[in-house]
C-alpha positions in Angstrom: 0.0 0.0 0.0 2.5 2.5 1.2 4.8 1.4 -2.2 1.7 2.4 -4.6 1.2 5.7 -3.0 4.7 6.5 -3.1 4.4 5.3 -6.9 1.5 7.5 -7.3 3.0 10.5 -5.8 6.2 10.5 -7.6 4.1 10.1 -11.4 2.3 13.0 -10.0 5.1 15.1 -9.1 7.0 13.9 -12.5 3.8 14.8 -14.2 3.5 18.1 -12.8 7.3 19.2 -13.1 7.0 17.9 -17.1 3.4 19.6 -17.8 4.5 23.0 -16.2 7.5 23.6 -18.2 11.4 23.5 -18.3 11.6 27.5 -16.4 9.8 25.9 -13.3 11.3 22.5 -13.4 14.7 23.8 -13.1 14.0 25.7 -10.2 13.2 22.1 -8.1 15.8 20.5 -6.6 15.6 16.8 -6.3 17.4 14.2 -4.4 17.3 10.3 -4.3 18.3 8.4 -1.3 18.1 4.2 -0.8 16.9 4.0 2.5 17.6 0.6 2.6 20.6 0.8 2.0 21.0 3.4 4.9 19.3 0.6 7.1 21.9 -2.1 6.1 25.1 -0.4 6.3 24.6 2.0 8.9 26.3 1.1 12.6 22.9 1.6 13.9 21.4 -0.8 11.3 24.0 -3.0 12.0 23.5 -2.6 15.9 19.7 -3.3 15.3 20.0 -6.3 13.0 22.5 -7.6 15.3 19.7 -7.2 18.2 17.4 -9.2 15.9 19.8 -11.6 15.9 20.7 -12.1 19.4 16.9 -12.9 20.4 16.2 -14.9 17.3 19.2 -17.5 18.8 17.4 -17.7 21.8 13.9 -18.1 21.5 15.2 -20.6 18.3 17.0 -22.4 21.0 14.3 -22.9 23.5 11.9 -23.5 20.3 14.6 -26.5 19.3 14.3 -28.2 22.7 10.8 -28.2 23.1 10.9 -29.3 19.6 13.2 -32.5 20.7 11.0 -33.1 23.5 8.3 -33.5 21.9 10.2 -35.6 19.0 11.4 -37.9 21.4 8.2 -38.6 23.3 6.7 -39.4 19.6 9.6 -42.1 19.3 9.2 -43.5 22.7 5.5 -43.3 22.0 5.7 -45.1 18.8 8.7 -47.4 20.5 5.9 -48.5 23.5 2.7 -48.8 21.8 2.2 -52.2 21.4 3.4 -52.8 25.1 1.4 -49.9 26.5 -1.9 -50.2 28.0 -5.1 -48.4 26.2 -5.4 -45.9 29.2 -1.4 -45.6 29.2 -1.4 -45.1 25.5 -4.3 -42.3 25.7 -2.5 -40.6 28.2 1.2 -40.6 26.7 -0.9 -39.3 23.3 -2.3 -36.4 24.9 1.1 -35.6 26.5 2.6 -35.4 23.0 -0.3 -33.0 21.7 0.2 -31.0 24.6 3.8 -30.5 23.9 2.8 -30.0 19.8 0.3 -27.1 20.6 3.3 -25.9 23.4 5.6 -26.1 20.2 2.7 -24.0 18.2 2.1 -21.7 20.5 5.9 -20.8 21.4 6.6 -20.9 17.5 3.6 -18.2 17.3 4.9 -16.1 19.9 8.4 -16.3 18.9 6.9 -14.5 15.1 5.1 -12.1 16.5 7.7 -11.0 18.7 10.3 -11.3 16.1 8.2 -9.3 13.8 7.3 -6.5 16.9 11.5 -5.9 17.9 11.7 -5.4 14.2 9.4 -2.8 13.5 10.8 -1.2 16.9 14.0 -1.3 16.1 13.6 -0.5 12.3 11.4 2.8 13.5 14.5 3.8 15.8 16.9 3.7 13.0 14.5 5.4 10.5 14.1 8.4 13.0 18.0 8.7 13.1 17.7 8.7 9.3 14.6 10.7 8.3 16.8 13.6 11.1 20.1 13.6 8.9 18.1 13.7 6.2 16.2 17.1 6.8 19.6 18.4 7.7 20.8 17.5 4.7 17.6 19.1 2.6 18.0 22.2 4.9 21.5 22.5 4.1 21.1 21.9 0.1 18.1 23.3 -0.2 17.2 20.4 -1.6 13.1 20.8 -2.2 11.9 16.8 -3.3 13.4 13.5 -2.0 12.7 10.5 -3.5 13.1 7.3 -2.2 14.8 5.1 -5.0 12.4 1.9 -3.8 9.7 3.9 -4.5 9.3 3.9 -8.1 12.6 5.8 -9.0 13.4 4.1 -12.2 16.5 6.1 -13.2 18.2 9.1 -11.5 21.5 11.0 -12.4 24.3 10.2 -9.7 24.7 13.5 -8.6 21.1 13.4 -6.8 21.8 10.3 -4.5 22.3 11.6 -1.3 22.3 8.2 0.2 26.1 7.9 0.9 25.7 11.5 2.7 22.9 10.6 4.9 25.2 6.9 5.9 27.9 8.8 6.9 25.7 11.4 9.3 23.7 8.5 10.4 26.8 6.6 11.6 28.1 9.8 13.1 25.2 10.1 15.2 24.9 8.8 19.0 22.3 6.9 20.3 19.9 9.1 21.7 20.7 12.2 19.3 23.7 13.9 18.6 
């Protein structure tokens, strides 16, 4: 959704600057920036993703063993059938499909929690960002910025203002600067 609006909004703004002329579209200043790139290469990026990373090891660790435990009560399950009484055999069964839906349930939370630090951490980063950025439009009076995911099919080199923005970014502290 937010891609097609973007997409929309640049063909506007390229529409508009075409349709009014060549006096009033040399007046605009436009600048391109990958703020993905920004995201990946930047020590906070980094920093974040590295985060990510930590946790993910964790909850995929206790994820694993529950995920053993309940592999091996399958095995002994299957292992003990025949020797296993009916009531014995009902109540080893339900064990295991409490341990699955334990599995399911720890799988679930680890996603959604995954997926929350992300968008937490990705939003910190992007507030660093979108701040170096306006200093950087202040400072070139720089009147339109793209964002070269967004549609941007081509762009002259001199309006990337991507490897600008990285180096502020990494200058700034945590916190502000």
């Amino acid at each position: 959704m937010r891609k097609k609006v973007m997409w929309i909004l640049a063909a506007a703004v390229a529409a508009t600057v075409m349709a009014s002329g060549p006096a009033w579209a040399e007046g605009i200043k436009v600048a391109v920036i990958d703020v993905n790139k920004v995201l990946n290469e930047s020590e906070a990026g980094k920093a974040a993703r590295k985060k990510m990373e930590g946790r993910f090891e964790e909850l995929k660790k206790k994820i694993d063993e529950v995920n053993a435990e309940a592999r091996k009560m399958k095995e002994d399950l299957d292992k003990q059938k025949i020797l296993l009484g009916k009531e014995k055999l009902m109540e080893k069964e339900e064990a295991l499909k409490a341990k699955v839906s334990e599995l399911r349930e720890l799988t679930q939370k680890a996603e959604k929690e995954m997926q929350n630090r992300q968008g937490e951490l990705t939003r910190d980063v992007l507030k660093i960002v979108e701040g170096q950025v306006d200093k950087i439009v202040e400072e070139e009076k720089i009147d339109l910025v793209l964002e070269r995911g967004a549609g941007v099919i081509h762009f002259n080199p001199s309006m990337d203002i991507t490897d600008k923005v990285l180096a502020l970014v990494n200058k700034e502290k945590p916190g502000g600067n």
